[in-house]
C-alpha positions, 0 to 999 in steps of 0.5 A: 378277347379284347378285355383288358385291365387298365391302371389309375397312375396319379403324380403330384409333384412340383417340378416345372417340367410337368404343365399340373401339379396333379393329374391322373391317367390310365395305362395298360400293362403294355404301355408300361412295358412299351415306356421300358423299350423305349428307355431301354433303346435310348438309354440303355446303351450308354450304361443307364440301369433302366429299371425293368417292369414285371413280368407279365402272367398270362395264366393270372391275366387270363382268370381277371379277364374272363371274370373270374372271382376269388381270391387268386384274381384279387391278390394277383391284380395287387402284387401287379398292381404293387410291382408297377407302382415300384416300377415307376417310382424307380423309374421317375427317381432316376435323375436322367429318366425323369427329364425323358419326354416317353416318361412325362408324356406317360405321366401325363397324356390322356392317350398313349398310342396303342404299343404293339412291339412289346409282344416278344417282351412281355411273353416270355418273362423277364426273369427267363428273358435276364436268364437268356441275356445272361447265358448270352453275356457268359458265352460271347467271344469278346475277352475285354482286357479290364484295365480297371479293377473297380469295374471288375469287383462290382461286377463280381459283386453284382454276379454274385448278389444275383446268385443268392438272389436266384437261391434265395427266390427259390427258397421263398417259392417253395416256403410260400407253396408250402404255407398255402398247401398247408393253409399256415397262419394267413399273415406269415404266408403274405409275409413270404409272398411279399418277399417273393415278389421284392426278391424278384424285383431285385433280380430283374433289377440286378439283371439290369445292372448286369445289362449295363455292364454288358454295354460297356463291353460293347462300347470297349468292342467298337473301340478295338474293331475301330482301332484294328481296321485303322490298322489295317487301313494303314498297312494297305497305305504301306502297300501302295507305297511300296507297289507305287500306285499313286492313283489309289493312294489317297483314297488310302489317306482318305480313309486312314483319316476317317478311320482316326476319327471313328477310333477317336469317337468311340474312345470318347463312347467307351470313356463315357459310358465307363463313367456312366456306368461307375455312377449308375452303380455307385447309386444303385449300391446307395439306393439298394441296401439289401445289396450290401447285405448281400455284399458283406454276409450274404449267407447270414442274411439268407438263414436270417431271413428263413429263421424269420420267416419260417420256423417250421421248415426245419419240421419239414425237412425232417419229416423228408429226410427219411422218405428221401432216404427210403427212395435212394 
């Protein structure tokens, strides 16, 4: 099946950088996801939130591609349509990514070499993907001694967005199945399906942000085996000395040397990726409003947003209850 769907991305801008001031290309959903690998290996491991595409559907793709007309195909080549369309308006609104040469040449060329390692990427889902990295973070054996607080409470703050995020997504999917089983009032339930797919962009995103941090450990990591192996460096220099074998000595020196020098670096690494990911977080809280919320009345903001969205899911836990009771 060599069908496909291919998306019209227009940019107008005025920015110098780019050689017209409008033009138009076509992009497959791989390509979008081949531009987030990219960003994500040149950018990601200095602590840039790289925002993330969305997920890709295989069951929705495959009903468009074998022709299939009705009304499920059509909404799904929207929210896809939608979810890329903000994920690029991300991705050209941060400072950094917009002067990345993989991002004007997918602005702008005509053709874009065909991306075949995004298979693995786009298969599985991003949120599955996010949920695998975060159970990955949970259990490494890396025990950073967090030398700066602020970093600690963002990132507390950042888990515990993505928790009510996560419930909150869950919430909404089941208000949105019940809407269409029951065929509610056709505004209200695309109402809760545009909530859906925002919640989800906030997890992918905040999946991000977690990423970034998750960087920062690394670079802190590098330090601490640099400085370990230097000291180790140093104790067979010690030894040398002490057996007196002048022959291997210098070679001793030598790497003791080179070893500072790394210890240095890496320092330097760790230091700048700590500043990178303070001001990445810093913007992402100024850009995402929705975060504060969360930050400051998380629980009020999830029965506010069910009081708004809807006031028949009282009725149906009422009508549950008793059945659920019979059952137990």
């Amino acid at each position: 099946m060599n069908a496909y769907m291919a998306y019209k991305v227009s940019t107008e801008t005025t920015l110098p950088m780019f050689r017209n001031k409008l033009f138009t290309v076509r992009r497959r959903f791989s390509d979008f996801l081949g531009l987030y690998e990219k960003l994500s290996e040149k950018h990601g491991p200095n602590g840039l939130i790289v925002p993330p595409p969305p997920e890709k559907s295989i069951l929705g793709m495959t009903k468009v591609k074998v022709g299939k007309e009705d009304s499920s195909s059509a909404d799904f080549v929207e929210r896809r349509r939608g979810a890329l369309e903000r994920y690029l308006q991300r991705v050209v609104n941060h400072p950094l990514l917009l002067q990345d040469p993989d991002v004007r040449e997918f602005l702008e060329k005509d053709e874009l070499p065909r991306a075949v390692s995004t298979q693995t990427l786009s298969g599985a889902g991003f949120l599955k993907m996010i949920n695998k990295a975060t159970d990955a973070v949970s259990k490494m054996t890396i025990k950073m001694n967090e030398s700066d607080a602020w970093f600690e409470e963002k990132l507390q703050e950042v888990e515990s967005a993505d928790q009510h995020f996560r419930k909150l997504h869950a919430l909404v999917e089941s208000l949105v199945v019940h809407r269409k089983e029951l065929s509610l009032n056709t505004a209200n339930f695309a109402k809760s399906a545009a909530m859906l797919e925002l919640i989800a962009d906030y997890i992918r995103l905040l999946g991000a942000v977690r990423g970034s941090f998750d960087h920062r450990i690394k670079a802190w990591q590098r330090w601490q085996d640099a400085q370990a192996m230097l000291q180790k460096k140093r104790e067979t220099e010690a030894k040398l000395l002490w057996a007196n074998k002048p022959d291997k000595l210098q070679q001793a020196k030598d790497e003791i040397v080179e070893w500072e020098a790394r210890v240095t670096q890496f320092e330097r690494d760790f230091e700048r990726v700590s500043a990178t990911v303070r001001k990445e977080v810093l913007r992402f809280e100024v850009r995402c409003e929705t975060l504060k919320i969360f930050k400051y009345q998380p629980a009020q903001y999830v029965f506010s947003i069910f009081v708004y969205f809807s006031p028949q899911l009282i009725k149906y836990w009422e009508a549950f209850l008793p059945e659920a009771k019979a059952i137990a």
